[in-house]
Structure formats: structure tokens, C-alpha cells
BALOBA-1460 file (C-alpha; in Angstrom, 3 decimals):
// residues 66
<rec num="1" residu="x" x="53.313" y="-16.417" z="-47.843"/>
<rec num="2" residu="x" x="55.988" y="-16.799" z="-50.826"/>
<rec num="3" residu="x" x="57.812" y="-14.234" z="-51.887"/>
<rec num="4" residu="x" x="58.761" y="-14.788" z="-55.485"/>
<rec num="5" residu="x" x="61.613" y="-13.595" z="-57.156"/>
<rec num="6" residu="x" x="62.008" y="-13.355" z="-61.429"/>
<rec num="7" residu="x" x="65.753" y="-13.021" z="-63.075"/>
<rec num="8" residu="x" x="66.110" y="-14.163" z="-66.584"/>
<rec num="9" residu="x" x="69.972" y="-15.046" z="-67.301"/>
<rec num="10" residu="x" x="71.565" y="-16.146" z="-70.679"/>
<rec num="11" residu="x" x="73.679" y="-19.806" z="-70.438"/>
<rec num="12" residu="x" x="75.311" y="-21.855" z="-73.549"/>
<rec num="13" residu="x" x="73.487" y="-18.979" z="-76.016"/>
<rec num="14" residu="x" x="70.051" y="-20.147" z="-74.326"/>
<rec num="15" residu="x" x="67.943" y="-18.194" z="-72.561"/>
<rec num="16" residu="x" x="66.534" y="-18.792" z="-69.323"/>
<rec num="17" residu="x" x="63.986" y="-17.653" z="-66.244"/>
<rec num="18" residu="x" x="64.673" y="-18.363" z="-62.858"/>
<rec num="19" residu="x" x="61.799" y="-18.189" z="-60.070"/>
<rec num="20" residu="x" x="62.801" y="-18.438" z="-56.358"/>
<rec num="21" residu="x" x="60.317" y="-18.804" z="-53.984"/>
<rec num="22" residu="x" x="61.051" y="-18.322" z="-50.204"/>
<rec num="23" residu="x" x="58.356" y="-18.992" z="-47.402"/>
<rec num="24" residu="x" x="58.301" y="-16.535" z="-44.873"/>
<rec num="25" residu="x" x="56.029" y="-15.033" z="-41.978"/>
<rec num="26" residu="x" x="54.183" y="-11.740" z="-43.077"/>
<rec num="27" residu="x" x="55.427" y="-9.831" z="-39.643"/>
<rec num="28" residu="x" x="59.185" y="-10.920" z="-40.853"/>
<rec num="29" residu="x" x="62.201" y="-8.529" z="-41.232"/>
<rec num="30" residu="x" x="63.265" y="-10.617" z="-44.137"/>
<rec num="31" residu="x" x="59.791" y="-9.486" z="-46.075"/>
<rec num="32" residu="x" x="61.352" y="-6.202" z="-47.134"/>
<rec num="33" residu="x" x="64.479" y="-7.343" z="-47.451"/>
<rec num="34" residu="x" x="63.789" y="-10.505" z="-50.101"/>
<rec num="35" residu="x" x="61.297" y="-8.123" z="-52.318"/>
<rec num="36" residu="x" x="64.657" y="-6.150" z="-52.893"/>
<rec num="37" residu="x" x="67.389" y="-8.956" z="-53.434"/>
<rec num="38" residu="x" x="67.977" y="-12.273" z="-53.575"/>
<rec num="39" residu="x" x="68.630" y="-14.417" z="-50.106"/>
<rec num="40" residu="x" x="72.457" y="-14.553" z="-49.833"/>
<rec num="41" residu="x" x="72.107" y="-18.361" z="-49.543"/>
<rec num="42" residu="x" x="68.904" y="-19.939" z="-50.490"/>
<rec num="43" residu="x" x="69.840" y="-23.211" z="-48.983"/>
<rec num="44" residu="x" x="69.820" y="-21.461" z="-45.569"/>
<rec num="45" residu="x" x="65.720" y="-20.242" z="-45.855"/>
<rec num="46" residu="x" x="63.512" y="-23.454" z="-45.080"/>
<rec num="47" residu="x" x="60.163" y="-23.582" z="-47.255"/>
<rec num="48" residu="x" x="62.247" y="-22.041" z="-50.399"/>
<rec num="49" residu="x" x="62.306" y="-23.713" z="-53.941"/>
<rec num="50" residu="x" x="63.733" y="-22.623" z="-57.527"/>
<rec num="51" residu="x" x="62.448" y="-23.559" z="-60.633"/>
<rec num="52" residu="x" x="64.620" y="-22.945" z="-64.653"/>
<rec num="53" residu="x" x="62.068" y="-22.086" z="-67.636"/>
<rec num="54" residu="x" x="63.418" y="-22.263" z="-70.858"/>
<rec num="55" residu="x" x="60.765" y="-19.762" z="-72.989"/>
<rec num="56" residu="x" x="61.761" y="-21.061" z="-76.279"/>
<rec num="57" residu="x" x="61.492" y="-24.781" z="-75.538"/>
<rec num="58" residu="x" x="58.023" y="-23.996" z="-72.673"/>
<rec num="59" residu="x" x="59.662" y="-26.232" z="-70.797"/>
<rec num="60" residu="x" x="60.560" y="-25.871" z="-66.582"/>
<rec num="61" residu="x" x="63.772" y="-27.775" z="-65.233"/>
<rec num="62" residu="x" x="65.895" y="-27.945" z="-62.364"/>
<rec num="63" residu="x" x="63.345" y="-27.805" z="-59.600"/>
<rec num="64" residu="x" x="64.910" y="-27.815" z="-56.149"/>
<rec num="65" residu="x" x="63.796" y="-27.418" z="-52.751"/>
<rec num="66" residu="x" x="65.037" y="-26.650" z="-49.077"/>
């Protein structure tokens, strides 16, 4: 089960989509918690990954993964 995250954020003018993606166990306490906010660190959640889309350009970069 992923639980997928959305923020869009502005950098050098451009605009930008992040996705984060974190792996968890239905039954876990972190469920509820990571449909409300962001991990504090996403390096510490095994299974996670992030992805960039640039809209304008239809392009994804950056893809990283714990």
C-alpha cells in the first residue's frame, strides 16, 4: 500500500509537482498520520520514492528511492 502525497512548489520561476510515495502496512499508525503531512524525514521510511514533474516541459526528473 503507497500512500501518495501531491505538493506543487515554484523554483528558478518554474513550476513544479512533487509525488512522494511511502510504503506502509494498512494496520499502521503512520496511515493516518502520512494522509495528513509529509514524513519528517523521508529517508528514514523504507519502500518510499519521490518523483519532480515539470507540467510545462511533461517531463518527470529527480527520481529517488529509499
Amino acid at each position: 500500500l503507497y500512500i501518495r502525497q501531491y505538493v506543487g512548489f515554484v523554483r528558478d520561476g518554474v513550476r513544479y509537482l512533487y509525488v512522494n510515495a511511502v510504503l506502509v502496512e494498512k494496520k499502521s499508525p503512520l496511515v493516518g498520520q502520512l494522509q495528513k503531512a509529509f514524513p519528517p524525514s523521508c529517508g528514514d521510511v523504507n519502500g518510499s520514492w519521490g518523483i519532480q514533474y515539470d507540467p510545462k516541459a511533461k517531463q518527470f526528473t529527480g527520481f529517488t528511492t529509499k
